[in-house]
N, C-alpha and C positions, 0 to 999 in steps of 0.2 A: 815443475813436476806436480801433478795432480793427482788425487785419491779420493775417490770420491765411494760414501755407500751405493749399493745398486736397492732403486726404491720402486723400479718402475721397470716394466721390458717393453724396448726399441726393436726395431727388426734389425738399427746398428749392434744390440748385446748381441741379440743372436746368432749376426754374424760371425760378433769376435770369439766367442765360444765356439762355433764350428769352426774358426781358424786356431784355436789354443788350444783344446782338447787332444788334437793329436799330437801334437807337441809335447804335451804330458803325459798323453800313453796310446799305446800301441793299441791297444782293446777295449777301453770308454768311447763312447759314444757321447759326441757333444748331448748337452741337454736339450729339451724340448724347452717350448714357448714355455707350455702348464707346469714344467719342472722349474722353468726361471724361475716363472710368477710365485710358485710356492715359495721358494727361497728367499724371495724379494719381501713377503708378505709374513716370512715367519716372525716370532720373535724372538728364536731358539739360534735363527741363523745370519748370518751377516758375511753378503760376501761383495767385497770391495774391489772396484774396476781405477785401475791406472790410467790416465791419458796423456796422451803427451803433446806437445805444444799445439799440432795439427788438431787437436782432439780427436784423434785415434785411439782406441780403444788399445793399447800394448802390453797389458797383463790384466791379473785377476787374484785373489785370495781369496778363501773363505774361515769364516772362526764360527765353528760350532758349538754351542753350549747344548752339555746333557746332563740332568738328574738323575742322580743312582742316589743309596741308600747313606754314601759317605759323602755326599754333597752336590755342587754343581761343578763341572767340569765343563774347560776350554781346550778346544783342540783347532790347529790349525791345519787345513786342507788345503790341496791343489791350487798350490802356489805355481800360478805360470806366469812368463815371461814372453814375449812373441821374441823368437831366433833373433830379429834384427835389431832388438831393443835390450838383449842381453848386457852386460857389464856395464852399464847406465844408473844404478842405484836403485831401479823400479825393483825387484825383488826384496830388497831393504826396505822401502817405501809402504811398500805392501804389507807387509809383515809385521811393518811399527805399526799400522791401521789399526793392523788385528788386536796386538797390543795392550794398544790405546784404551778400543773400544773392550777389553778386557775387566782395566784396570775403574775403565768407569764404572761398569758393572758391578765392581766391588771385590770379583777373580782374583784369586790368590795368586795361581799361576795357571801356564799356558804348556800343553804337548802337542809335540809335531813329531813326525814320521818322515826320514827322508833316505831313501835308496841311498847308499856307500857310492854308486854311480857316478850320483849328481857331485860333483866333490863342488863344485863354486858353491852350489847353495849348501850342503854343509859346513863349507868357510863361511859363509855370510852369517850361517845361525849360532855359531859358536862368538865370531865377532861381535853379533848384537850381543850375547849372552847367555844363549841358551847352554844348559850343560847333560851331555849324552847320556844317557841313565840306560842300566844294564838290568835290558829284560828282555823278552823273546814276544814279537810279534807273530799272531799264527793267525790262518785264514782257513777256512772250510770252504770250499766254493759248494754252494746248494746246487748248484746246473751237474756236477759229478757224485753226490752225495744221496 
């Protein structure tokens, strides 16, 4: 099982993104090359590619860091899995990356978002540790607004 940072875009990342993004959602749109590259290049973001023995590209995280006035903040994004590589450990895998690379930073703690849906990957996040915190997520889409 492999985890690797993404430091560089492949026209293999690309791919895996355009095959994992839908899998994630109905209505993103994989990312572009210049989107990879930004992400790859930031030092705000870090988003880590699973492979598996083939070295096939089978999942993806990402951990955001952001500054506001009450510190810096970690958030974990768009944890995929590809269908076939599901109940394998790579979403655990993934996730401790984020973790990881959290705690080296110096990161207190870690928030994630995850649809009541997904029930495995909310058993997974609760299993590592995480604990459900009771607040209201809201969105404004700007395209209706």
């Amino acid at each position: 099982m492999t985890v690797e940072l993404m430091t560089h875009i492949t026209p293999e990342i690309i791919e895996a993104f355009e095959r994992l993004i839908p899998q994630l959602s109905s209505h993103a749109l994989p990312p572009t090359e210049s989107a990879l590259t930004e992400m790859a290049e930031s030092p705000d973001v870090m988003v880590f590619l699973a492979r598996s023995e083939g070295a096939v590209i089978v999942g993806s995280a990402t951990l955001a860091i952001t500054q506001s006035p009450t510190g810096r903040h970690a958030w974990i994004e768009d944890v995929i899995v590809d269908g076939a590589a599901r109940g394998q450990g790579w979403g655990r895998a993934l996730t401790e990356a984020c973790l990881n690379s959290a705690r080296e930073l110096g990161l207190t703690e870690v928030n994630l978002t995850s649809r009541p849906a997904r029930v495995a990957g909310n058993a997974m996040y609760r299993a590592i540790g995480f604990k459900q915190r009771e607040t209201n997520v809201y969105r404004y889409d700007l395209r209706e607004g």
